[in-house]
C-alpha positions as CSV (number, residue, x, y, z in Angstrom):
1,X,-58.8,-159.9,-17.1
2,X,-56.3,-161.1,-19.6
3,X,-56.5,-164.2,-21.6
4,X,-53.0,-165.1,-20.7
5,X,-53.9,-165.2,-17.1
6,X,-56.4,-168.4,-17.8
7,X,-54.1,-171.0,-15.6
8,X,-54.2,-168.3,-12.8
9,X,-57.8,-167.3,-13.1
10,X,-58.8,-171.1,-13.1
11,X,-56.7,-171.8,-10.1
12,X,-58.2,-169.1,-8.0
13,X,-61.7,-170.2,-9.2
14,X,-61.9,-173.8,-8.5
15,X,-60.4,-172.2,-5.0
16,X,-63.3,-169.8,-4.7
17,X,-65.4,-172.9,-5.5
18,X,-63.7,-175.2,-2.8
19,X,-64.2,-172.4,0.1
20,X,-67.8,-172.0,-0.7
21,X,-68.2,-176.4,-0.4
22,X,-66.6,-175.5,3.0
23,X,-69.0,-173.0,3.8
24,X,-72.0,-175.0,2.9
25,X,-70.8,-178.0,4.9
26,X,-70.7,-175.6,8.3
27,X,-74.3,-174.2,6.9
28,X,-75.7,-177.4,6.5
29,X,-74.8,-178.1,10.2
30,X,-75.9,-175.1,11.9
31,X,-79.2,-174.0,13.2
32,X,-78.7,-170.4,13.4
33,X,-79.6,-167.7,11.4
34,X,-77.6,-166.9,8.2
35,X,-76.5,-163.0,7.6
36,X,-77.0,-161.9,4.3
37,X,-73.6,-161.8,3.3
38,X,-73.6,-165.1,3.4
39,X,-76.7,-165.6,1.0
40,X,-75.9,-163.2,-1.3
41,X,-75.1,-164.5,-5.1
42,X,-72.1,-166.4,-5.7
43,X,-71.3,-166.2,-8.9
44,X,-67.5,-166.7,-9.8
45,X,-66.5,-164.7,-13.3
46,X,-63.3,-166.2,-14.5
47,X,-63.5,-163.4,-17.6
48,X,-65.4,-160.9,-19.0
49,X,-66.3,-159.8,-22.7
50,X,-65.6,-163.2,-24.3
51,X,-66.8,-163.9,-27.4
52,X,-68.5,-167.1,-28.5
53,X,-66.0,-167.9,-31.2
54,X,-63.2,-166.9,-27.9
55,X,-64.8,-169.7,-26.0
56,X,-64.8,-172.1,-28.1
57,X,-61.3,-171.5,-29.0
58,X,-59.9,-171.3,-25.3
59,X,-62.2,-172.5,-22.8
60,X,-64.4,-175.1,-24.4
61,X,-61.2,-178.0,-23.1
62,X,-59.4,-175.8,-21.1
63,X,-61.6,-175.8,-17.9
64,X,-61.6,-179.5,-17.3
65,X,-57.9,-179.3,-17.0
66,X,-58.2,-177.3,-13.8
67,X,-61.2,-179.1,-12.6
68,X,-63.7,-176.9,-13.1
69,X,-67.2,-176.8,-14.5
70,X,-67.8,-173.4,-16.6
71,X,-70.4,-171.8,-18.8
72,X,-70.2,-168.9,-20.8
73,X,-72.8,-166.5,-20.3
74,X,-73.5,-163.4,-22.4
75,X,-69.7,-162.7,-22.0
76,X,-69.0,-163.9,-18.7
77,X,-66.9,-167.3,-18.4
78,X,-68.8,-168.3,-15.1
79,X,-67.3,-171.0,-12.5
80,X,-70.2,-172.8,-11.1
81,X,-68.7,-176.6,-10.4
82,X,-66.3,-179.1,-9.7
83,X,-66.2,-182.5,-10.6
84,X,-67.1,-185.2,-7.7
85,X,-67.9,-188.1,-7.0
86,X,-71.3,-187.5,-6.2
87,X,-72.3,-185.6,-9.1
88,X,-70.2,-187.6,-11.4
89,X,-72.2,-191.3,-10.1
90,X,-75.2,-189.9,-10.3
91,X,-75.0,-188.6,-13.7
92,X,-74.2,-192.2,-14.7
93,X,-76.7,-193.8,-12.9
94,X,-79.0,-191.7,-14.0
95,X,-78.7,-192.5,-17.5
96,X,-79.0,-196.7,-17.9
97,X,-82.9,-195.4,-16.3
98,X,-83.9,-193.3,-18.9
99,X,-82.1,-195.8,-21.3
100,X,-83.7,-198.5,-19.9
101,X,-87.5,-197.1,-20.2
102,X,-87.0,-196.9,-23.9
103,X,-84.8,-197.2,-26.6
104,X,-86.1,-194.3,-28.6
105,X,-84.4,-191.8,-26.9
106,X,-80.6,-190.7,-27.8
107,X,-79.0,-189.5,-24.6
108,X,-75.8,-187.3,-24.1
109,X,-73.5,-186.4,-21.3
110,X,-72.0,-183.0,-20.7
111,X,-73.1,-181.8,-24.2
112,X,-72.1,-178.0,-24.5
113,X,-75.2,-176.7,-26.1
114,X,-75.5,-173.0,-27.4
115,X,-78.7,-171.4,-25.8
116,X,-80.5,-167.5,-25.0
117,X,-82.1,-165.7,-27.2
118,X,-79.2,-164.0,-28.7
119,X,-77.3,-167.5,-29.1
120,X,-74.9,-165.4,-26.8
121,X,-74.5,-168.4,-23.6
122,X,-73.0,-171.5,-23.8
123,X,-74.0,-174.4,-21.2
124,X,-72.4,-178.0,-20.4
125,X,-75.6,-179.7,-19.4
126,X,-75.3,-183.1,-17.6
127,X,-77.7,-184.9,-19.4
128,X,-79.6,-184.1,-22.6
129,X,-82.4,-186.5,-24.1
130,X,-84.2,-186.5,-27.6
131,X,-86.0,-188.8,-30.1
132,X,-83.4,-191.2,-31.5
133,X,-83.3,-190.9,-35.0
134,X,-84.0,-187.5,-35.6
135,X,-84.4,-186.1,-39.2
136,X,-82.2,-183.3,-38.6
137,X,-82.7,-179.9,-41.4
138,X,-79.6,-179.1,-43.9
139,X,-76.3,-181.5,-43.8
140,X,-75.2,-180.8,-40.3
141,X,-76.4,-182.6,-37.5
142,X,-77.2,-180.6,-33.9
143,X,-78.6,-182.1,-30.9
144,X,-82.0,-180.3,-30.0
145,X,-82.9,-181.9,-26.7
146,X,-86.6,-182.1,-24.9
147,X,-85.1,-182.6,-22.1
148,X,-82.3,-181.4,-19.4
149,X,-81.5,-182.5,-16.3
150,X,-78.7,-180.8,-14.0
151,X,-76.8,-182.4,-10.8
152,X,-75.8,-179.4,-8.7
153,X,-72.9,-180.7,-6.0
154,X,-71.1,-177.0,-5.7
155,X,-73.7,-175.2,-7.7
156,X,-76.0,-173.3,-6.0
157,X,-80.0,-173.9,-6.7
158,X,-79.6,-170.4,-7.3
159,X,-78.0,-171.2,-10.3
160,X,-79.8,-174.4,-11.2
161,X,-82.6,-171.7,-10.9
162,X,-81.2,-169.6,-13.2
163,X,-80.5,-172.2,-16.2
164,X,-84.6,-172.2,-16.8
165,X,-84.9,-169.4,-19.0
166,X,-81.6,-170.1,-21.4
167,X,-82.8,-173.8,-22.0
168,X,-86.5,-172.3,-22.9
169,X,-84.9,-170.2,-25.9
170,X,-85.2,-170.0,-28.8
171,X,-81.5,-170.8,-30.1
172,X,-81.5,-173.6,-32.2
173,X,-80.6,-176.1,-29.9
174,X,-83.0,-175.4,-26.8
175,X,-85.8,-174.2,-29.0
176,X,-87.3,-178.0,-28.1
177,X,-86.7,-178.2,-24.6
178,X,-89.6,-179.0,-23.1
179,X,-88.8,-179.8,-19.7
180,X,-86.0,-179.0,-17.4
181,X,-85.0,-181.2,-13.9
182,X,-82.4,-179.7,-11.4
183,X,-81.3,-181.9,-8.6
184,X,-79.3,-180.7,-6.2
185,X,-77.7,-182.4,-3.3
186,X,-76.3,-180.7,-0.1
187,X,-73.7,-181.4,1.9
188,X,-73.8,-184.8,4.3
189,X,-74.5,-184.0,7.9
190,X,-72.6,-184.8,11.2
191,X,-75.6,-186.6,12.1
192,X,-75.7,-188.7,8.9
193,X,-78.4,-186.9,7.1
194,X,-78.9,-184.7,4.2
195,X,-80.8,-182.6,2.3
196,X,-81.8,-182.9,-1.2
197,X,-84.2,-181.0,-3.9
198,X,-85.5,-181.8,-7.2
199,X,-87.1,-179.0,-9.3
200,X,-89.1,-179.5,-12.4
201,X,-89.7,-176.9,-14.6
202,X,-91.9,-177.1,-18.1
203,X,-92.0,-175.1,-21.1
204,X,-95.6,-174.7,-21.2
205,X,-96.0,-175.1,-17.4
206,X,-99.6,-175.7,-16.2
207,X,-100.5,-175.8,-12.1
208,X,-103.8,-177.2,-10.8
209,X,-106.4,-174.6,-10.9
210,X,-106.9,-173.9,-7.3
211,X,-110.2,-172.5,-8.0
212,X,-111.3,-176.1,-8.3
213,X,-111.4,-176.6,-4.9
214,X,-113.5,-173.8,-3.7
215,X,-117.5,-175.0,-3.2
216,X,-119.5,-175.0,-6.5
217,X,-117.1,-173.5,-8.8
218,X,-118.2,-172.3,-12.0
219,X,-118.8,-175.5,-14.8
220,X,-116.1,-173.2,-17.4
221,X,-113.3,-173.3,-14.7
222,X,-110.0,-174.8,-16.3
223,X,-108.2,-177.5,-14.6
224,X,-105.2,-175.8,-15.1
225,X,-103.8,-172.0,-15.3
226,X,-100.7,-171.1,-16.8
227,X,-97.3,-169.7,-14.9
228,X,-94.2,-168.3,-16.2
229,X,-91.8,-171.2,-17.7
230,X,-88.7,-169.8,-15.4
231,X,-91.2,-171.0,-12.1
232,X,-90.7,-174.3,-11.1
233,X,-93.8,-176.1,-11.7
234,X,-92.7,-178.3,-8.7
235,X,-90.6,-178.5,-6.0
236,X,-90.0,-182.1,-4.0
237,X,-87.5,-182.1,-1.0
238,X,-86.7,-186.1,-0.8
239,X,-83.0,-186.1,0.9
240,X,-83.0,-187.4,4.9
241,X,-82.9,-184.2,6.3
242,X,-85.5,-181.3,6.1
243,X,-84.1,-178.4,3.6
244,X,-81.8,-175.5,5.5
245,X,-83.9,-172.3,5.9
246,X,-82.1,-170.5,3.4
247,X,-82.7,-172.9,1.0
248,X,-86.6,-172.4,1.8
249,X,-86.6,-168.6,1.8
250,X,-85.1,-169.0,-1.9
251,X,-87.6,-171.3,-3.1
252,X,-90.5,-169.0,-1.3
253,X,-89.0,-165.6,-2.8
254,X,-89.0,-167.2,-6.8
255,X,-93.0,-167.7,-7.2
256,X,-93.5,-171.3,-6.3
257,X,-96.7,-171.9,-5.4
258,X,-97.2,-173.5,-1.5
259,X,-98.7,-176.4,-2.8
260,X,-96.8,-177.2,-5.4
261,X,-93.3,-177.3,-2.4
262,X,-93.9,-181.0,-1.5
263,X,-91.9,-183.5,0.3
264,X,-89.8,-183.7,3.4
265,X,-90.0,-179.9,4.7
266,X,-90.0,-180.5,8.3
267,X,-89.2,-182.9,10.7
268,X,-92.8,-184.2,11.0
269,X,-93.7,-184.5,7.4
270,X,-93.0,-188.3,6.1
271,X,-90.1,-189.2,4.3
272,X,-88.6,-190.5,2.0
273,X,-88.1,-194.0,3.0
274,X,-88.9,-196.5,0.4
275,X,-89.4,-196.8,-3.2
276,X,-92.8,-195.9,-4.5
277,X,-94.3,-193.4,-2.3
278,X,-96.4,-190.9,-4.0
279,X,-94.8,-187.8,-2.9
280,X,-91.8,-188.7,-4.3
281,X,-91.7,-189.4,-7.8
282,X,-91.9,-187.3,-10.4
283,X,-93.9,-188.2,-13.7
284,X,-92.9,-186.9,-16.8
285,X,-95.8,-187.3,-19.8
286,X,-94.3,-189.0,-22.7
287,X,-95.4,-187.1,-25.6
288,X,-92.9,-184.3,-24.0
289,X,-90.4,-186.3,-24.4
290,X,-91.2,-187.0,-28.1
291,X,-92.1,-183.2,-29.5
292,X,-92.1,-182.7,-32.5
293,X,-91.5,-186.5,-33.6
294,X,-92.4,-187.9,-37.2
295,X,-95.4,-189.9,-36.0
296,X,-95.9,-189.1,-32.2
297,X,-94.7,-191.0,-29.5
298,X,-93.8,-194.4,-30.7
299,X,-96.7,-196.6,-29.9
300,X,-94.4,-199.3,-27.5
301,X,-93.6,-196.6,-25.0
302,X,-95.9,-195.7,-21.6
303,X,-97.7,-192.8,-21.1
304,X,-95.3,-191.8,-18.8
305,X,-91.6,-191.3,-17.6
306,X,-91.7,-192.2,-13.6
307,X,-88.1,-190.9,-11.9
308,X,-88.5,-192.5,-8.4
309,X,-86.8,-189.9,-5.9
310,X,-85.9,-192.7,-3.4
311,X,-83.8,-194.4,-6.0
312,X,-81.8,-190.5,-6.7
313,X,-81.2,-190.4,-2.8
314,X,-79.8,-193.7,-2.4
315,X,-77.6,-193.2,-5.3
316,X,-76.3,-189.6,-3.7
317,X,-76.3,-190.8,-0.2
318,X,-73.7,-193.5,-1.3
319,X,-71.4,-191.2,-2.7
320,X,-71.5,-188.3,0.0
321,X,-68.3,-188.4,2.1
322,X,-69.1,-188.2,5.2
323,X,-69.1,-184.5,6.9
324,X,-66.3,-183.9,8.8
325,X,-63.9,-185.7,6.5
326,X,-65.1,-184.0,3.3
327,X,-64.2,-180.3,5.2
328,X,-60.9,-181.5,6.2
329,X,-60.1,-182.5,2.4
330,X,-61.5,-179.5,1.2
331,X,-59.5,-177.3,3.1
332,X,-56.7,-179.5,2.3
333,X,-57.2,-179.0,-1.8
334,X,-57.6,-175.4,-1.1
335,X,-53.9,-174.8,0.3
336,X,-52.6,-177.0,-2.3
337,X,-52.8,-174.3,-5.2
């Protein structure tokens, strides 16, 4: 595809992006089954063979001028977003709670951050945390995060997915990630619900050893065993409404361990209803958060980072348009380009 053709190609992206937000909202209220056409990859190149140096000069601005979230990946300019409501609130209200647990953490929004192995992909992540007052090497000054979170509105949690390997790197700037957070929120149902998933996924990820619970196990057994850092370590459904099967089957297929899928998976399985239920938080240890820090984690700060869940649905079931309305616009900004 030719450079020149970047208004064009951007047009017919955020389109692409629009008709799949369409398609969600009819998946999210059906009960039947789902071809495979339908839950194949959607992955939206704007352009191929683009150089780092390329995007920086063209699409680093460019995008948000056509409304649409991209990342450039080993060549590929990728569409995977648009900017909403939804996603945009809860990035902000997201941040004043990990600001307001400390004051020893720097925190960034939509930093474009060059990860892989190769330096070769460049994401926009939503939120970025480090130390505060990092000594950083030689005169120039690069955000290295330890931690990522990503909202997903139109993006798929097969891309949220996806983004686990590049910020576990080794580029400069993700070669301190330690832990990784996808939310993603689905579309709001005609009967007033909907479904929402938080994944965590840690650089050194440790599950319980479920050897532990067998009768008499061996005194040497570890508490833990180790799984591949692209696995989620854990998986919590916390929206009003029980994930769409499709959604499940994904989560199944990529390695997650049964016990570590929690929350509300079906209709009889508690939900989440108030602040402070167990099931529904996730804990983050501090010392993760402070890696590789002159002196360790700061001796003020908890042992722990607590993200209630029932405070991230409230905040993305305030923002969801209601169903039907949301299709109508949508199919209204699609004829408009």
């Amino acid at each position: 595809m030719p450079i020149s053709n970047i208004e064009e190609n951007f047009k017919l992206a955020r389109n692409a992006l629009l008709d799949f937000d369409k398609k969600d909202i009819i998946r999210e209220n059906s009960k039947e089954e789902v071809t495979a056409e339908e839950t194949g990859p959607r992955e939206i190149v704007v352009f191929y063979d683009v150089t780092l140096e390329k995007y920086h000069q063209k699409f680093l601005q460019e995008h948000r001028r056509f409304s649409v979230y991209v990342r450039l990946v080993k060549g590929k300019v990728i569409a995977y977003e648009i900017p909403s409501p939804p996603h945009a609130s809860l990035v902000a209200d997201l941040i004043p709670i990990l600001a307001g647990w400390t004051n020893c953490l720097k925190i960034y929004a939509e930093l474009d951050m060059i990860v892989g192995n190769e330096n070769d992909t460049v994401n926009c992540a939503d939120i970025v945390i480090e130390p505060s007052h990092v000594l950083a090497p030689g005169t120039g000054y690069v955000p290295r995060p330890r931690m990522i979170i990503e909202v997903g509105k139109t993006e798929t949690i097969e891309s949220l997915n996806s983004l686990a390997g590049e910020y576990f790197s080794n580029s400069v700037q993700s070669s301190l990630v330690q832990v990784y957070l996808s939310i993603k929120m689905f579309s709001r149902r005609t009967n007033d619900t909907v479904a929402m998933v938080t994944t965590l996924y840690l650089r050194n990820n440790q599950v319980p050893n479920l050897a532990l619970n067998q009768p008499n196990p061996p005194p040497n057994t570890p508490p833990t065993v180790p799984m591949t850092n692209t696995i989620p370590n854990l998986v919590i459904s916390f929206g009003t409404a029980p994930l769409h099967q499709v959604s499940r089957t994904f989560i199944n297929n990529i390695g997650v361990r049964n016990d570590r899928i929690i929350g509300y998976l079906q209709n009889d399985d508690p939900a989440c209803v108030a602040p402070g239920m167990a099931n529904y938080q996730i804990n983050i240890p501090s010392h993760l958060l402070f890696q590789g820090y002159p002196g360790g984690v700061p001796h003020e700060i908890p042992n722990n980072f607590i993200l209630d869940l029932w405070n991230v649905q409230q905040y993305i079931f305030d923002k969801l348009i209601y169903n039907g309305f949301e299709l109508k616009l949508n199919s209204l900004r699609i004829n408009v380009f």
